[in-house]
N, C-alpha and C positions, 0 to 999 in steps of 0.2 A: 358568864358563859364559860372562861378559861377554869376558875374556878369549880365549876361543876366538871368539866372533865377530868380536870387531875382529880379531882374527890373521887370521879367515878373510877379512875387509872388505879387508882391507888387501893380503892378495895377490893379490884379485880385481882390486883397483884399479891396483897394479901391472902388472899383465900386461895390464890395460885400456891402461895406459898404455903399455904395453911393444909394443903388436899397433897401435896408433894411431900410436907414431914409427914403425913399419916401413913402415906402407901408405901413406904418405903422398902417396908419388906419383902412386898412384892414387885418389885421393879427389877430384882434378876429373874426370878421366873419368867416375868413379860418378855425382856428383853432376847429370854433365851429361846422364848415360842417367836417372835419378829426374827432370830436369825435362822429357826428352824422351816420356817414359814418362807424367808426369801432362800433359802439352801432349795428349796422343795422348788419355788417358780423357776428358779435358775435349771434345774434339772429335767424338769418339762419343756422348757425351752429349747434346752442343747438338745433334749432327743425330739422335738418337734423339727426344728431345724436343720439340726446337723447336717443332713445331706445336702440339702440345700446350698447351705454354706461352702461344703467341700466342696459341690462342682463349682460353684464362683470362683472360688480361691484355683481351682484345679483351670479352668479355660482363661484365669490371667496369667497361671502358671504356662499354659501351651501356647499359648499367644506370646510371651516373651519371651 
């Protein structure tokens, strides 16, 4: 039974490694569409919120 899962471990980790040399090339492309992608939610966010935010910050601000 132990034997069959490191068999299994082990050629999942292979072919992990095996599919990670191929793409290589594109893994800065990806990487720069995921930081363009979370720059973009972040920016929807601030302006969905922002006011929101400001009056919180603003009535601990009068209150203290």
């Amino acid at each position: 039974m132990l034997l069959g899962a490191y068999t299994r471990t082990q050629v999942w980790w292979n072919d992990l490694r095996e599919r990670a040399a191929e793409e290589r090339g594109a893994t800065g492309v990806e990487y720069g569409l995921l930081v363009a992608l979370i720059a973009a939610v972040i920016v929807a966010v601030v302006l969905a919120l922002g006011q929101k935010v400001k009056g919180g910050f603003d009535t601990v601000n009068s209150k203290l």
